[in-house]
Z-matrix of the N, CA and C atoms (Angstrom, degrees):
N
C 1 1.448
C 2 1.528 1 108.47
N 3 1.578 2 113.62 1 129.53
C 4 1.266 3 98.61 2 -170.23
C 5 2.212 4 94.42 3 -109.83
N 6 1.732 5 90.59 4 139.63
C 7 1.650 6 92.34 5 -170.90
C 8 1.837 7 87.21 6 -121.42
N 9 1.366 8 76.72 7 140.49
C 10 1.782 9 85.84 8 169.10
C 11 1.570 10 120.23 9 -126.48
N 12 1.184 11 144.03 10 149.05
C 13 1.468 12 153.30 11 -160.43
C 14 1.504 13 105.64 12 -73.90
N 15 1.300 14 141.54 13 137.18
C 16 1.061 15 146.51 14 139.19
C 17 1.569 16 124.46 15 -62.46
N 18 0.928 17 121.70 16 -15.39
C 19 1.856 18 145.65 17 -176.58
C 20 1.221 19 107.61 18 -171.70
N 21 1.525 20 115.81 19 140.31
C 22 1.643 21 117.12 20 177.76
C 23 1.737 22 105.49 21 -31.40
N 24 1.125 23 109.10 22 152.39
C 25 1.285 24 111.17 23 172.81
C 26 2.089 25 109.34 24 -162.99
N 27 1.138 26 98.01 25 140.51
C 28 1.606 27 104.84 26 175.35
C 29 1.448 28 121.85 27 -99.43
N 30 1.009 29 135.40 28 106.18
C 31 1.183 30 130.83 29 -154.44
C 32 2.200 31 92.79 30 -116.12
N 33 1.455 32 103.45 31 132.48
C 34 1.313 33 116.17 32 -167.51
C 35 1.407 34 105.94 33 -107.95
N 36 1.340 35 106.22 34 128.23
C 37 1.777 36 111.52 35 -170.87
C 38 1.486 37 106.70 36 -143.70
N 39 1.217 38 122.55 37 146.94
C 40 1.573 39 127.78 38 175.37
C 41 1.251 40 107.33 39 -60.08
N 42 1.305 41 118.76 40 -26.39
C 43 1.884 42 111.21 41 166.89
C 44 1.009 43 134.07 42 -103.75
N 45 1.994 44 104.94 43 18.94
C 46 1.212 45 108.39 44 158.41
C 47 1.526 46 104.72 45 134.82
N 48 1.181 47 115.11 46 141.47
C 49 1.052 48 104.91 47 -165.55
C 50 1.664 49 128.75 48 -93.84
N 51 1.269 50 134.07 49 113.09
C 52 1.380 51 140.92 50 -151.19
C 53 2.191 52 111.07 51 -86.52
N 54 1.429 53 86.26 52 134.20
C 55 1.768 54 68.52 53 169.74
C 56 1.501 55 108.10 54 -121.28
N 57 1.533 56 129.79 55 148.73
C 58 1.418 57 123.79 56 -165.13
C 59 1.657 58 83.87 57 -131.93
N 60 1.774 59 97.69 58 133.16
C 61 1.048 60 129.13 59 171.43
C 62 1.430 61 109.05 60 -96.15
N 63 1.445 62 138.47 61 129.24
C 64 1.163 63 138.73 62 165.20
C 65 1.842 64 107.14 63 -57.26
N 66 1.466 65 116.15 64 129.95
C 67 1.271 66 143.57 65 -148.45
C 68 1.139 67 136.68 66 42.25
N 69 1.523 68 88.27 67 40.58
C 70 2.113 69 105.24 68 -179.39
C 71 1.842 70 89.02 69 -139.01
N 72 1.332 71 95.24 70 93.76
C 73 1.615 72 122.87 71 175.24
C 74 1.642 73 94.60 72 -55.10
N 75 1.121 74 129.58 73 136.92
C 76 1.864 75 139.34 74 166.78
C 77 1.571 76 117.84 75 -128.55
N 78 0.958 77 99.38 76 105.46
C 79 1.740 78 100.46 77 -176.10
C 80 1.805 79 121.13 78 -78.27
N 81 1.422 80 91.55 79 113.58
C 82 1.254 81 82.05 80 -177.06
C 83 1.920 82 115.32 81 -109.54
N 84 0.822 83 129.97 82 -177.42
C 85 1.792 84 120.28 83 153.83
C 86 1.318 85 118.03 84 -32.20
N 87 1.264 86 112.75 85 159.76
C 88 1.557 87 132.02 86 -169.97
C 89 2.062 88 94.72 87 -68.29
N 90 1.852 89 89.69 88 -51.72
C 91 1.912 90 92.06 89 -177.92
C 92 1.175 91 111.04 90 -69.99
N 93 1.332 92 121.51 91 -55.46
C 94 1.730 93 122.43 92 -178.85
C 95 1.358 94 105.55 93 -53.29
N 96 1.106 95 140.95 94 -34.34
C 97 1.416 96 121.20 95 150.18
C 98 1.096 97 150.87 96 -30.38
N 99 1.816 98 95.47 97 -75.85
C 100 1.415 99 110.41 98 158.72
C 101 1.701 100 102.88 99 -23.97
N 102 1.763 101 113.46 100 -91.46
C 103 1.380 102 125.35 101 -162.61
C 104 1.493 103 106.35 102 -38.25
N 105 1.160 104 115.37 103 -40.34
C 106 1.684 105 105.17 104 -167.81
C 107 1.558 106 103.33 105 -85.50
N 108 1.070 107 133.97 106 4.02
C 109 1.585 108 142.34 107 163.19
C 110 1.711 109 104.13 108 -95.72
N 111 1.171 110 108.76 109 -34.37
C 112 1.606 111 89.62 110 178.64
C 113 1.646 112 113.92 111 -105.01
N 114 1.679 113 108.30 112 12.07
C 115 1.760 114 110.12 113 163.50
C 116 1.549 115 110.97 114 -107.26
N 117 1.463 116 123.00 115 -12.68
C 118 1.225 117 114.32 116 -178.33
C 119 1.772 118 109.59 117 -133.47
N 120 1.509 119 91.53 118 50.25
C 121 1.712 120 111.89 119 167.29
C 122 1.646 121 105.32 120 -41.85
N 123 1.516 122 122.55 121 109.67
C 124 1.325 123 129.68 122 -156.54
C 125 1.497 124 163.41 123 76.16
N 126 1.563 125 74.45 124 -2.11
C 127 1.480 126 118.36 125 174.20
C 128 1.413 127 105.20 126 -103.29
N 129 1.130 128 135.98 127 -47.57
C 130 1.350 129 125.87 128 179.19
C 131 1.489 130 114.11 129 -152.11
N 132 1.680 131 103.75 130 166.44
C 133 1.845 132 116.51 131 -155.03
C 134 1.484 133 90.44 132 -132.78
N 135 1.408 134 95.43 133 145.76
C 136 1.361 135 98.65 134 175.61
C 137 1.830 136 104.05 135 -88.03
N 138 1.419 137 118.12 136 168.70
C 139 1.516 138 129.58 137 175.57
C 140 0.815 139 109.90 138 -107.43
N 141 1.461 140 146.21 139 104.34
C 142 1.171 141 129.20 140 129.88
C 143 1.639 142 140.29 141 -27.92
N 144 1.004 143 118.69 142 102.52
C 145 1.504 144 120.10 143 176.49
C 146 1.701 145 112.37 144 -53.31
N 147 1.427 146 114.59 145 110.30
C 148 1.466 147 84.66 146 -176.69
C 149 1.471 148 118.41 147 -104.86
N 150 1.436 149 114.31 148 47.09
C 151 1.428 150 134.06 149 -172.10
C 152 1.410 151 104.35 150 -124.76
N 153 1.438 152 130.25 151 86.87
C 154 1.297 153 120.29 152 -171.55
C 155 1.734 154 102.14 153 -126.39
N 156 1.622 155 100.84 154 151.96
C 157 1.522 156 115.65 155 172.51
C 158 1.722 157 114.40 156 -44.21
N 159 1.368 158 130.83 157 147.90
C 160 1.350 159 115.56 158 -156.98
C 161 1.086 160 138.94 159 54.27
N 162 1.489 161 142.12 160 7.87
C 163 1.197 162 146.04 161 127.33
C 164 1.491 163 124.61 162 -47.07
N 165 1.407 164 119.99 163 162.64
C 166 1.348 165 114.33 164 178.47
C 167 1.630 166 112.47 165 -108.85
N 168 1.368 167 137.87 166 121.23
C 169 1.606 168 118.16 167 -178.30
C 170 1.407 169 112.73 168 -106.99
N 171 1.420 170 107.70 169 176.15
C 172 1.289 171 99.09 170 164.78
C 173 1.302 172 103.44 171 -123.89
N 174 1.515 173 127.95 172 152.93
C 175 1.182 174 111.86 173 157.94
C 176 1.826 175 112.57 174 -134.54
N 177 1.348 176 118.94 175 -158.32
C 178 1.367 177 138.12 176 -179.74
C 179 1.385 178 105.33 177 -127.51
N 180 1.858 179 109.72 178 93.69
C 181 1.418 180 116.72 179 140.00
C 182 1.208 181 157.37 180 -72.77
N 183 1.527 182 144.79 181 119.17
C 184 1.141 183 97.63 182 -133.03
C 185 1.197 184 99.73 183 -112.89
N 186 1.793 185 117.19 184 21.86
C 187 1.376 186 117.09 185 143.19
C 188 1.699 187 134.06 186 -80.48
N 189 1.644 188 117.80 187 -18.89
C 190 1.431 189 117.97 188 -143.74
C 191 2.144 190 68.29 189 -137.39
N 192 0.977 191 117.21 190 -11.28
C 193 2.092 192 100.26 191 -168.96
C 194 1.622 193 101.85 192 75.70
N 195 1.231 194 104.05 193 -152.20
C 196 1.334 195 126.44 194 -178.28
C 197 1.355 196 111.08 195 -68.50
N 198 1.452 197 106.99 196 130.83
C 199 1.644 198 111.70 197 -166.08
C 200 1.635 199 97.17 198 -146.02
N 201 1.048 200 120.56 199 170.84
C 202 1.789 201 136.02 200 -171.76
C 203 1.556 202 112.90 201 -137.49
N 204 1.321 203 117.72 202 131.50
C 205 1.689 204 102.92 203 176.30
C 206 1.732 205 85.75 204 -164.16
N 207 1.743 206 84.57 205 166.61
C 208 1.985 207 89.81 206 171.52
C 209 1.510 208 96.05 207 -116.88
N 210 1.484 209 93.18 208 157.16
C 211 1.687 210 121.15 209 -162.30
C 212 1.099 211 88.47 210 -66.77
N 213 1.848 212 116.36 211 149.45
C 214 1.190 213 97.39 212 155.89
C 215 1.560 214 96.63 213 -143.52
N 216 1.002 215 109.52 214 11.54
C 217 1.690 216 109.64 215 156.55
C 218 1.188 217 109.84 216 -173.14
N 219 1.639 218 135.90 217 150.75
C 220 1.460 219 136.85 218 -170.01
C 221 1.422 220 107.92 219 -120.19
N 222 1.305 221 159.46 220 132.49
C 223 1.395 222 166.85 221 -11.83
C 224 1.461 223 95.83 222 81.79
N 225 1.222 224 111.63 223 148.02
C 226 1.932 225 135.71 224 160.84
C 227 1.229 226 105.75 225 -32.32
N 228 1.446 227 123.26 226 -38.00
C 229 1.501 228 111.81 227 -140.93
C 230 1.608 229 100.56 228 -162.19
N 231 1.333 230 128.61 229 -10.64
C 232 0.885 231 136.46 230 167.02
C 233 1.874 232 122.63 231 -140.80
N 234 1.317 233 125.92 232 167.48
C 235 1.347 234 142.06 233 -127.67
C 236 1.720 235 100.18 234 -144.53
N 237 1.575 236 138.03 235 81.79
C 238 1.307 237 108.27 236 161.96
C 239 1.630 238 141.74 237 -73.40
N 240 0.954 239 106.64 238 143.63
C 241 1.719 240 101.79 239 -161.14
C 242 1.698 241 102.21 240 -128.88
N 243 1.115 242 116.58 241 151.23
C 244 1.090 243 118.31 242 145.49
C 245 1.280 244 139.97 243 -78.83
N 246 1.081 245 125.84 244 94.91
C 247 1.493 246 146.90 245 -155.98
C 248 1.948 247 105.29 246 -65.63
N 249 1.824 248 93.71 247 107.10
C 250 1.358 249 85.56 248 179.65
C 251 1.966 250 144.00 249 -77.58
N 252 1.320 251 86.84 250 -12.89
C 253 1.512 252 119.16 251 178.00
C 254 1.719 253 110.86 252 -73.04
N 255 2.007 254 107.23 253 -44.30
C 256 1.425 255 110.49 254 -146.85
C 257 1.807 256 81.22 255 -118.65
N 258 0.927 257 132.40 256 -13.37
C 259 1.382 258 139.78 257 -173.73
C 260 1.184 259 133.49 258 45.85
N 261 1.599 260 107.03 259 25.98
C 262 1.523 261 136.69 260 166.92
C 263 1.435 262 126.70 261 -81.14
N 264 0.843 263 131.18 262 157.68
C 265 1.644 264 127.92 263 166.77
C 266 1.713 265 106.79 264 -89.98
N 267 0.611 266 150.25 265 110.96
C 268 1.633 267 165.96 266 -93.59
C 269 1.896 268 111.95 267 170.90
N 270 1.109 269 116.44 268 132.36
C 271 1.450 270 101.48 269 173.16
C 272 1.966 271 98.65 270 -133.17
N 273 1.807 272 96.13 271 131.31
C 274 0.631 273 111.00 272 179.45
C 275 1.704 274 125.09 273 -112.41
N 276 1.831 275 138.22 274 149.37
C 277 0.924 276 141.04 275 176.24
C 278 1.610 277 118.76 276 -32.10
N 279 0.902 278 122.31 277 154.88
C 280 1.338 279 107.39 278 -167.29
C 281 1.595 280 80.80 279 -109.60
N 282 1.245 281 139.56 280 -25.59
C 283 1.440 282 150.93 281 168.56
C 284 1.868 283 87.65 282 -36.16
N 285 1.138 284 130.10 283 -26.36
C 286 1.668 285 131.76 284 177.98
C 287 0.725 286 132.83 285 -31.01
N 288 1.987 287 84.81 286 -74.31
C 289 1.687 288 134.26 287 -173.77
C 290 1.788 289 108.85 288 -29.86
N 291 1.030 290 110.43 289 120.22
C 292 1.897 291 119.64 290 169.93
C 293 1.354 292 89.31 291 -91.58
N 294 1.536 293 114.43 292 -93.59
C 295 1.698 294 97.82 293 -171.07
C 296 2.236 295 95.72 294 -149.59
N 297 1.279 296 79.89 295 173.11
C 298 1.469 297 103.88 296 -167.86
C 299 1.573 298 108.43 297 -95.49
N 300 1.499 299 118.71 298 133.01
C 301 1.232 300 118.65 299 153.71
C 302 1.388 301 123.75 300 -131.98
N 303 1.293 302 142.81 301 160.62
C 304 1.524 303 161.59 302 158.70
C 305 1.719 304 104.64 303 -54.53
């Protein structure tokens, strides 16, 4: 779950202690979330990722142009897809991505 700060904020943990900058998203656990959303009511929002597995994207190749595929797993920085042209599973930059649909 990724939670981000509404105002600097220090958040204190047995593995150390984290600081969240408002528009620097930090992913933490599904529970450490939860808890740190229900102790710092106004202090921080959770993110929705809006890049999820089973979606359809589009992106810009800049061998094949404009192409379409569904997610089928997400990475930091890159996107695997099933590649409709080459008919591989392939992972591509998410630096790609044109835009997202449902």
């Amino acid at each position: 779950m990724k939670i981000e700060a509404l105002k600097p904020l220090t958040i204190r943990r047995p593995a150390g202690d984290i600081q969240l900058i408002p528009g620097t998203p930090v992913e933490f656990t599904e529970a450490e979330g939860r808890r740190l959303l229900d102790r710092a009511v106004g202090k921080v929002r959770a993110i929705e990722d809006p890049l999820q597995v089973g979606m359809i994207i589009e992106w810009d190749s800049p061998l094949f142009g404009l192409l379409r595929g569904v997610v089928l797993e997400i990475r930091s920085h890159a996107v695997l897809i099933h590649h409709p042209l080459t008919e591989r599973e392939v992972f591509i930059p998410q630096s790609w991505l044109r835009m997202t649909t449902r």
